[in-house]
C-alpha positions in Angstrom: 0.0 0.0 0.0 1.2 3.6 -0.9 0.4 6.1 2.1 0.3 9.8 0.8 1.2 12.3 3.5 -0.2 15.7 2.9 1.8 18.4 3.8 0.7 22.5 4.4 2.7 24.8 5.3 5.6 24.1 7.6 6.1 20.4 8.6 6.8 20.6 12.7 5.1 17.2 13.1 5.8 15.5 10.1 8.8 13.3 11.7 5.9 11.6 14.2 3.1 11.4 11.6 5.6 9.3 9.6 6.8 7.3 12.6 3.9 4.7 12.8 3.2 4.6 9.0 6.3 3.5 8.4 6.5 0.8 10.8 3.4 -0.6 9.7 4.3 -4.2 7.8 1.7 -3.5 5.2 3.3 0.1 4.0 5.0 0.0 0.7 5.8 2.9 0.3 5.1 7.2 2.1 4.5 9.8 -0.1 4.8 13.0 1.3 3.6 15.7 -0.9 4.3 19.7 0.3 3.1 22.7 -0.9 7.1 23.9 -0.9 10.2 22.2 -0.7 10.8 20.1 2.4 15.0 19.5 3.7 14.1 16.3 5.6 11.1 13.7 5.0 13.0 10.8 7.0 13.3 8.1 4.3 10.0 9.2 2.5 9.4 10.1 -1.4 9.2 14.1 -1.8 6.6 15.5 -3.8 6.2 18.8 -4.8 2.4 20.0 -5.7 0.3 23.5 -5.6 -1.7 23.6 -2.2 -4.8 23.0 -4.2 -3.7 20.0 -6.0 -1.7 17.6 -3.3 -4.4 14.9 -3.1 -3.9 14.5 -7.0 0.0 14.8 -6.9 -0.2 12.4 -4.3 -2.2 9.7 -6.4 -0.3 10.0 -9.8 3.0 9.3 -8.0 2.7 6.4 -5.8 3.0 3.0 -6.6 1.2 1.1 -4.7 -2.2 -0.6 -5.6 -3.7 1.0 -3.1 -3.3 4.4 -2.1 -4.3 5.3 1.7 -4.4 9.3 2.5 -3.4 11.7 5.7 -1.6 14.5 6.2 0.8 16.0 9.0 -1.8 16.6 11.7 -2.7 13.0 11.4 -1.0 10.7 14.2 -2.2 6.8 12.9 -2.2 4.5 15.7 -0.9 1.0 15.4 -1.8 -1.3 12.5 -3.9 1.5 10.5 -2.7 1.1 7.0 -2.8 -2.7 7.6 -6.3 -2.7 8.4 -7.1 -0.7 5.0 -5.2 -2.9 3.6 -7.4 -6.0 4.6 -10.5 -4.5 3.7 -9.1 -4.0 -0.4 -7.7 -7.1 -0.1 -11.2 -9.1 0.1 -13.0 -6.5 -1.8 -12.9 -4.4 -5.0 -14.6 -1.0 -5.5 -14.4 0.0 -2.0 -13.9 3.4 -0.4 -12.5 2.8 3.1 -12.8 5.4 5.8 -10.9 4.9 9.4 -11.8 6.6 12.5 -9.7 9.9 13.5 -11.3 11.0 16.0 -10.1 14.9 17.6 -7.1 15.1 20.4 -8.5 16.7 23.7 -7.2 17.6 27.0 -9.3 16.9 29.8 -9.0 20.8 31.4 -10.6 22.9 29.2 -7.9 26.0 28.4 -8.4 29.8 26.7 -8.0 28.7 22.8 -9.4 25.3 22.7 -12.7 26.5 21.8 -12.3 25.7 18.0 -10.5 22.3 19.0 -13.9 21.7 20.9 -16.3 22.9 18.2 -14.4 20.6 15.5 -14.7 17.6 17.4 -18.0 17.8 18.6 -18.7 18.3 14.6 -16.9 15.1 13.6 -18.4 13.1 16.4 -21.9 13.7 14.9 -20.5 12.8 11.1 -19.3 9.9 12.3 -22.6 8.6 13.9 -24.4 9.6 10.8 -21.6 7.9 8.8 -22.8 4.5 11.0 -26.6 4.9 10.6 -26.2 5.6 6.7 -23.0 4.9 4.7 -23.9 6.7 1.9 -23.2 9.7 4.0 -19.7 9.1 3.4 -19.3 9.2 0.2 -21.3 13.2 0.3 -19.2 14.3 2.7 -16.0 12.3 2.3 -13.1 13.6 5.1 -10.2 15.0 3.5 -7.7 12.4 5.9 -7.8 8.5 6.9 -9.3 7.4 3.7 -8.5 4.7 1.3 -9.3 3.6 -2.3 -7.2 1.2 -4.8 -5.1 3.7 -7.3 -6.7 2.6 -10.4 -9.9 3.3 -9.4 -8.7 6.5 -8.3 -6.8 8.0 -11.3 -10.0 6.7 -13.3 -11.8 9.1 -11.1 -10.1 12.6 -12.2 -9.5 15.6 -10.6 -11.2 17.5 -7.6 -11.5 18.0 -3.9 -12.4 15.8 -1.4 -16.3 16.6 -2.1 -16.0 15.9 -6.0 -14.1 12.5 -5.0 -16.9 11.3 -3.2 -19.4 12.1 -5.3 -18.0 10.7 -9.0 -16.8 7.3 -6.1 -21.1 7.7 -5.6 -21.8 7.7 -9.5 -19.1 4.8 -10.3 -20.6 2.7 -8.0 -18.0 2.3 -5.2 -18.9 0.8 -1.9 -17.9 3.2 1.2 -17.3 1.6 4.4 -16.3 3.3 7.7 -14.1 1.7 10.4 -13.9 3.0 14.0 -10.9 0.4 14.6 -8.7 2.2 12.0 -7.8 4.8 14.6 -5.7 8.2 13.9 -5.6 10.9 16.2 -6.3 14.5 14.3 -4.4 16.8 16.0 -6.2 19.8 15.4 -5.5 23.4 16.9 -6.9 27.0 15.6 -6.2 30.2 17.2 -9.2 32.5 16.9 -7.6 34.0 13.6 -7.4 30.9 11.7 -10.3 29.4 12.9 -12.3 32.5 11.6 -9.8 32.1 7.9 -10.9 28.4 8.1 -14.6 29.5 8.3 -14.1 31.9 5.3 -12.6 29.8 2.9 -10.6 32.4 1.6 -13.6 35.0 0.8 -14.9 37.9 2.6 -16.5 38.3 6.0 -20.5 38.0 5.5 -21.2 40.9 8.1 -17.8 42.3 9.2 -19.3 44.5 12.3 -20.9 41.5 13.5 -18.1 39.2 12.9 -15.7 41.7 14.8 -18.3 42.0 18.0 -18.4 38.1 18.2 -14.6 37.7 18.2 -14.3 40.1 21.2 -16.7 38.1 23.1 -15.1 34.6 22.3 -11.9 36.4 23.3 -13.2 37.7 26.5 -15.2 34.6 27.4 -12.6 32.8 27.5 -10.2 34.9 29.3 -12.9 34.8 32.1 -13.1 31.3 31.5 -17.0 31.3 30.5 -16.9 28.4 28.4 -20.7 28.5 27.6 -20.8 31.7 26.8 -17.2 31.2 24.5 -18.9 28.3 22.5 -22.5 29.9 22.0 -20.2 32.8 20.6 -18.0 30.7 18.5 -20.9 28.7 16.7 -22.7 32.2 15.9 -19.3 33.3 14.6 -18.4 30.6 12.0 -22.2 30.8 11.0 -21.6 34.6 10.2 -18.3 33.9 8.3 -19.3 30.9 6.3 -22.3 32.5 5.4 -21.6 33.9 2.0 -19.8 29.8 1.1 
């Protein structure tokens, strides 16, 4: 199995996000593909791709039948590209999804709101993911997922949304496995968590949007974490509301 390792941006964790893909017995080969030259990818294959166009990078180079994807926030526990693997291995025409479920901390801290949000978010996705499987294939994650190469390079070009839907119209069979564990290690300040929101465009209501950052800034100064999280969900909805 090829494992591509999506890279944005710097690469500060990209030596332990490689550690336990490597190790695994099924791994053919890593993959990782930046967004800008990398001087160390510990015994991995360098790729160089725009930011928009890693996923695809990713696929055309490796080599492997099967092509399993992460990225440097992704921290796979033990024997995940092994389990993808078994899954292709008795089927065909199978889009495989593994669990990566949100890093927390017990104490809740100042900045963690958007850590919180997120994971509340993929919690929900992946219960509906269990109660109807076709979910995954409308709103395929972007990490953790797995699909054999030839299938894949047959399916074109596109984000993780266009993937899922052209897998949907060729007839491949998703399937979503909580024992195919990676830890997401996702952090936001409150700056990138409103740039995550916009998606690169403009601020639906900027006086609103500046009023709602003050109070999820003070709330959680003051530690008000109700008051922080009712302010956060009004926020992204004010930000993604032009998307």
């Amino acid at each position: 199995m090829s494992v591509v390792l999506c890279v944005r941006g710097g690469a500060p964790t990209l030596a332990h996000a490689l550690r336990p893909l490597q190790a695994d017995p099924a791994t053919f080969e890593v993959v990782v593909v930046a967004d800008r030259p990398l001087d160390r990818v510990h015994d991995a294959r360098l790729v160089v791709a725009p930011a928009g166009r890693l996923r695809q990078a990713g696929a055309a180079a490796a080599r492997g039948d099967v092509v399993l994807f992460v990225d440097d926030e992704t921290l796979a526990e033990r024997g995940v590209v092994s389990g993808h693997a078994r899954h292709h291995e008795r089927e065909r025409r199978r889009v495989v999804v593994g669990h990566t479920p949100v890093r927390l901390v017990v104490e809740r801290v100042r900045d963690d709101f958007a850590t919180r949000m997120y994971a509340r978010r993929y919690d929900r996705l992946c219960e509906a993911f269990e109660r109807d499987p076709r979910r995954i294939l409308t709103e395929l994650p972007g990490r953790n997922f797995s699909l054999r190469r030839d299938e894949l390079l047959a399916l074109g070009e596109g984000d993780e949304r266009e993937l899922g839907m052209r897998c949907r119209d060729a007839g491949l069979e998703p399937m979503f496995d909580r024992s195919l564990r990676a830890l997401h290690l996702y952090e936001r300040s409150l700056a990138e968590f409103v740039s995550e929101a916009r998606c690169g465009g403009p601020t639906a209501d900027p006086l609103r949007g500046r009023v709602l950052r003050a109070i999820v800034a003070a709330a959680g100064s003051a530690h008000a974490w109700n008051l922080q999280d009712a302010a956060a969900r009004q926020l992204w909805r004010v930000e993604r509301a032009l998307r």
